[in-house]
N, C-alpha and C positions, 0 to 999 in steps of 0.2 A: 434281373437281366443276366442273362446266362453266354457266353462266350464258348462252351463247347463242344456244341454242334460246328462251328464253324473252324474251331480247331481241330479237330476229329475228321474234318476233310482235307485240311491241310497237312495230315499225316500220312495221307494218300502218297506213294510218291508220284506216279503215275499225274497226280492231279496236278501237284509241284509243279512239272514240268508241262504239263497241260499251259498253265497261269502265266509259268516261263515264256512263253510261247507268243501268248496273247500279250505281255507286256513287251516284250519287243519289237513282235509284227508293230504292234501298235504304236510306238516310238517312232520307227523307220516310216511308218504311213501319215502319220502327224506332222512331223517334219516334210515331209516332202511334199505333201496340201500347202503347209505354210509357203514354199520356198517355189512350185511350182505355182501358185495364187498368185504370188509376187512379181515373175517372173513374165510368165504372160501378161498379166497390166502392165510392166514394164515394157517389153517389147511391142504390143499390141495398141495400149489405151483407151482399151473397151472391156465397159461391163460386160456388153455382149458375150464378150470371149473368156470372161469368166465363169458366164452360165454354161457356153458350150463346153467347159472341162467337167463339170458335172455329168451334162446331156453325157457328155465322152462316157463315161464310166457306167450311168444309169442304163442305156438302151441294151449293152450286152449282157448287165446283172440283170435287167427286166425280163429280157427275151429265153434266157437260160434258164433260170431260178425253177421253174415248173419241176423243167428234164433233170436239173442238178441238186432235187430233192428227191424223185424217181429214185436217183443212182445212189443216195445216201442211204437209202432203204434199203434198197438191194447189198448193194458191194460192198467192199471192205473201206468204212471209213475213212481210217488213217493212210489210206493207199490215192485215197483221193484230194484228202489236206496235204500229203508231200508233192504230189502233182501241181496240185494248184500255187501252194507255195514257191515252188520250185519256178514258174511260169512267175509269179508275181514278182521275184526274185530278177529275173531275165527283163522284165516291163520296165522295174525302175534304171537298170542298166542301159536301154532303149530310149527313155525320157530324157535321161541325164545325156547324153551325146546327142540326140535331138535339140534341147534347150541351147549348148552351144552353138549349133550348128542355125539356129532362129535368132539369134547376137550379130551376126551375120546377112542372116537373108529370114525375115519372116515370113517365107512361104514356108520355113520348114516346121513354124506352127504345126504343120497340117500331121506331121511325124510326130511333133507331143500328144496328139488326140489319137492318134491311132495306135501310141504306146499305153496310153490312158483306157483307149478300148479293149486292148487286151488284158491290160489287170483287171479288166470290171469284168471280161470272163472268167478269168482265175477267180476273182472272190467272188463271184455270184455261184461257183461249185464251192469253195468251200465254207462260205457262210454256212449252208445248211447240214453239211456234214461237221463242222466244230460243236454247231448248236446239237445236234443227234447225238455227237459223240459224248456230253456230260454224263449220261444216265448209265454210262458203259465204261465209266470212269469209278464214278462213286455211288454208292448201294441208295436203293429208295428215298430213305428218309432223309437223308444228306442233301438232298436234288435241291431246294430250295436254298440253303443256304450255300450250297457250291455255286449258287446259281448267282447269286448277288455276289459273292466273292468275283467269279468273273466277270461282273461287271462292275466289281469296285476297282480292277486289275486295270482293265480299260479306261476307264476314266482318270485314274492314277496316270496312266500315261500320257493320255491326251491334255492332261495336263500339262506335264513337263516336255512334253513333247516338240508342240509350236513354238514353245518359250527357246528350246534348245535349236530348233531350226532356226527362227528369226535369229539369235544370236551368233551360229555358227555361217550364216549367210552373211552378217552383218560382216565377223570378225576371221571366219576363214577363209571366203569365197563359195563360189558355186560348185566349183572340182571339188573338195575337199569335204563341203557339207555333203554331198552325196555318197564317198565313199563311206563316211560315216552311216547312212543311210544305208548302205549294200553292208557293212560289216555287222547292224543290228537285224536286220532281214535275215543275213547266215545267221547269225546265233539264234534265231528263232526256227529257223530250219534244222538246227542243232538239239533244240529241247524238244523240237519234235518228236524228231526220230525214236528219244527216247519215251514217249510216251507209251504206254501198253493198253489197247484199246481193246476190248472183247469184241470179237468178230465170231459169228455162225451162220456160216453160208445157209444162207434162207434156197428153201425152193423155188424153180424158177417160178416166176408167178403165172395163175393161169389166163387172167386177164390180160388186155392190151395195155400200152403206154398211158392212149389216149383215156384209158377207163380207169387208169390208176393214178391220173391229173385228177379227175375230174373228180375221184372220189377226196382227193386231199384239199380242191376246191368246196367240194358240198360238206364235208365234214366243219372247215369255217364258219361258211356261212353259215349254217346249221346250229352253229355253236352260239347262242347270242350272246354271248361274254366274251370271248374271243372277237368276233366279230364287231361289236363296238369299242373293246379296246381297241383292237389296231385300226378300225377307225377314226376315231377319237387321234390318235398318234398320228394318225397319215396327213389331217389336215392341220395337225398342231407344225409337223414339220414340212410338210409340204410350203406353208406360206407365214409360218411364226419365223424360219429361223434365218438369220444373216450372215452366217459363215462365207457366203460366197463375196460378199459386197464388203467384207473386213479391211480386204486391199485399199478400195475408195475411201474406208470412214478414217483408214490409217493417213492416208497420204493426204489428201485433201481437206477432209471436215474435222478430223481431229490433229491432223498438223504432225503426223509421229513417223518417226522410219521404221524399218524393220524387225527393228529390238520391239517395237512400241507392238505391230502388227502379230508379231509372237507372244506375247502379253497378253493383246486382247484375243486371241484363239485359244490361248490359255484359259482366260478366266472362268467359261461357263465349265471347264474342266475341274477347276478349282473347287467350284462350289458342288460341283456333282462327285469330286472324291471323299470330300469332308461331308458330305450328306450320304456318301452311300457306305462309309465305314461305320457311322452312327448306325446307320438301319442292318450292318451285316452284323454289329454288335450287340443286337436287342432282338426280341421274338419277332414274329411274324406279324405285317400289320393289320390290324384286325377289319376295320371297314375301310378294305383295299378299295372297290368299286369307288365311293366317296372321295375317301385320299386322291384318288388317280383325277378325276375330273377334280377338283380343285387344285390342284398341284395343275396338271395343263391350264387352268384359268390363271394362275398365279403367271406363270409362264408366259401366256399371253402379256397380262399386264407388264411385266419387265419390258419385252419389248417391242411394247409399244415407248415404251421410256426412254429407250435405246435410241428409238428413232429420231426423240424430241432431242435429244443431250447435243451439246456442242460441249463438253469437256470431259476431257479423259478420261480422271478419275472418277466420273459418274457413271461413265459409261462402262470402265470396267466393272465396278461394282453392279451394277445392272446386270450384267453377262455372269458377272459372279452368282447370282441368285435365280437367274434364268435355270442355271445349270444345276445347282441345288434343285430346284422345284421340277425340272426334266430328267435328272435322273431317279426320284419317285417313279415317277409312273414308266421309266428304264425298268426298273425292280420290279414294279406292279406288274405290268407286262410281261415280262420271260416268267415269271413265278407263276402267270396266270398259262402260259403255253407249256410250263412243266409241270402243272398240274393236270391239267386238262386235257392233255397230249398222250393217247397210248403210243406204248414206244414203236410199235411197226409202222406208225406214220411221221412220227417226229420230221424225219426228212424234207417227208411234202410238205406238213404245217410249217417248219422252218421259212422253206422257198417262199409259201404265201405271204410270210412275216417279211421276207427279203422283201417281194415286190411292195408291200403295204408300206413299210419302214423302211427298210437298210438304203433302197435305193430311190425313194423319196426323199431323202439326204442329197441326192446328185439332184433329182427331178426340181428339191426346191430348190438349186442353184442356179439350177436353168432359171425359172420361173421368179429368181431375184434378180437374175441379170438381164432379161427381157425388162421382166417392170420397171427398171433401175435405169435403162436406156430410153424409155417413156415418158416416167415419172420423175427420175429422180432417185440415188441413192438414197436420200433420209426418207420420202416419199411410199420408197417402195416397202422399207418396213412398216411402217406404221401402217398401210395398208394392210398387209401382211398380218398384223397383229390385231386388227379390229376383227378379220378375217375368222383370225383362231379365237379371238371371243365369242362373235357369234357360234363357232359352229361348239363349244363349252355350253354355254348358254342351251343349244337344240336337245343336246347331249345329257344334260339336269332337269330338260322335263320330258325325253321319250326312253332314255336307257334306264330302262326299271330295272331290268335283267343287271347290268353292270351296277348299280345301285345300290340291289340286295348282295353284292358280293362281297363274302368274308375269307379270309384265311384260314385254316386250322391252325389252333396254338398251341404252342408247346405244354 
């Protein structure tokens, strides 16, 4: 077991600050899930309107992601993550004087969701231009393993993240959590900047927009590895995951305040950084295909466990291991879309990966807080999770193509 390849990218400095970058955004985004989650149930006392903070964020990343992979092709990268940064930057400023101003009067909910909407436009442009931008960071061979580093970076933080919102919600207030939140946001606008991204003005292209969606659409589909992984993912987190219904299972079924609520947003964090440093520390894994579908079965099985638990520390530990078993097929997944990705499309396959995943995250919030106002909070996981068994189960006797999929090794 060899460690350096992965330290050989970390001497990047460019990448340094790349990593800088993601662990802050990612900090400042965490906490304010947590702290906005909270706040809404609070003022509100609907699941419903929990789902709609997802809805909020998914419908602008859905609607974009196509055009906001187009432009990561074309244009100059890092000119489009200061952008959008910069915008996300301005949303949580907007949120946070909105959430007072809903303590007051909760019509002004309606200003949280349409601050909510506009960061899901900012990050639905720069999801696919962050993701475009590694292979323009660090030389070929390095792509894989820069690749799991950035997503051990993330999880690292999503980690400590919620854990530090709940707490600072808890023990500073809502004014004070937030500035904290704007002053992690700058410093990630800060390592930006310094980043140095290779940009070569490409020709204009001869085709149209609509022929240069459509070709980053038929290249997915096309791709049948590609195409059942992020299948595979879209309906594991579409209806496996409980992030959104956290607020209910804290206050109600498991009895905990906000310390407790940051804790359990924590854990599946927990268990995805300490599995994804193991996996950035070791070779490449060899029957990815296999791994990946039983890791999403495992994943399933946790929570459904989740849903049964009436006690804390089961529950955390549940969420602990969910997140272990889900950030595999994290890994599997981008390794498989930097593998398999020529780099003049990265942009567009990014976008598709957004709509498949990144915002499948909001979509299954929605789709927990509907079921959750129907069914039932413990209800609707467990749903949820038989959901993501069968579609594991379809996925082990028709994905031959994902199946035979291996790594090359070192």
């Amino acid at each position: 077991m060899s460690t350096k390849p992965a330290l050989n990218a970390l001497r990047i400095p460019s990448y340094r600050n790349f990593l800088s970058t993601r662990l802050f955004l990612t900090l400042a985004l965490q906490m304010q899930a947590v702290i906005i989650g909270w706040e809404v149930y609070k003022i509100s006392g609907s699941a419903f309107s929990l789902g709609l903070v997802g809805l909020a964020e998914a419908i602008p990343a859905i609607s974009i992601a196509l055009y906001a992979g187009h432009i990561a092709d074309v244009y100059n990268r890092k000119t489009i993550l200061l952008i959008s940064l910069l915008v996300i930057i301005l949303s949580i400023s907007g949120m946070f004087y909105s959430l007072l101003a809903s303590q007051q009067d909760p019509d002004n909910l309606n200003w949280v969701y349409t601050f909510i909407c506009l960061s899901g436009f900012a990050r639905g442009f720069y999801a696919p231009s962050s993701f475009a931008s590694i292979s323009q960071i660090v030389p070929k061979e390095l792509l894989t393993y820069a690749g799991t580093l950035n997503s051990t970076v993330w999880q690292f933080a999503s980690v400590i993240g919620p854990a530090i919102g709940g707490f600072a919600y808890a023990y500073l207030g809502l004014a004070n959590s937030f500035w904290i939140i704007l002053l992690l946001a700058s410093l990630a606008f800060f390592f930006l900047a310094q980043v140095k991204i290779r940009f070569e003005p490409m020709p204009k292209p001869k085709e149209k927009i609509i022929a240069r969606l459509k070709e980053g659409i038929s290249f997915v589909y096309n791709n049948k590895i590609i195409f059942t992984a992020l299948s595979l993912d879209l309906f594991s987190v579409l209806f496996g995951g409980a992030t959104a219904l956290l607020p209910i299972f804290a206050n109600e079924i498991l009895q905990t305040g906000p310390e407790g609520l940051g804790l359990l947003r924590a854990a599946p964090s927990a268990g995805a950084v300490i599995m994804m440093t193991i996996l950035s520390l070791r070779k490449n894994i060899d029957h990815a295909g296999i791994v990946l579908i039983r890791a999403v079965g495992l994943f399933g099985l946790c929570m459904l466990l989740f849903g049964i638990s009436q006690n804390f520390y089961l529950s955390w530990v549940v969420l602990f291991l969910s997140g272990a078993f889900d950030s595999i097929s994290v890994v599997v997944r981008s390794n498989i879309l930097q593998l398999h990705t020529p780099d003049h499309m990265r942009g567009r396959v990014s976008a598709v990966n957004t709509i498949f995943i990144g915002s499948s995250n909001e979509i299954g919030a929605f789709e927990s807080g509907l079921a959750a106002k129907y069914l039932g909070a413990a209800n609707s996981v467990i749903f949820g999770a038989c959901v993501t068994l069968g579609v594991v189960g379809f996925t082990q006797k028709y994905g031959v193509s994902l199946k035979k999929l291996r790594f090359p090794q070192d």
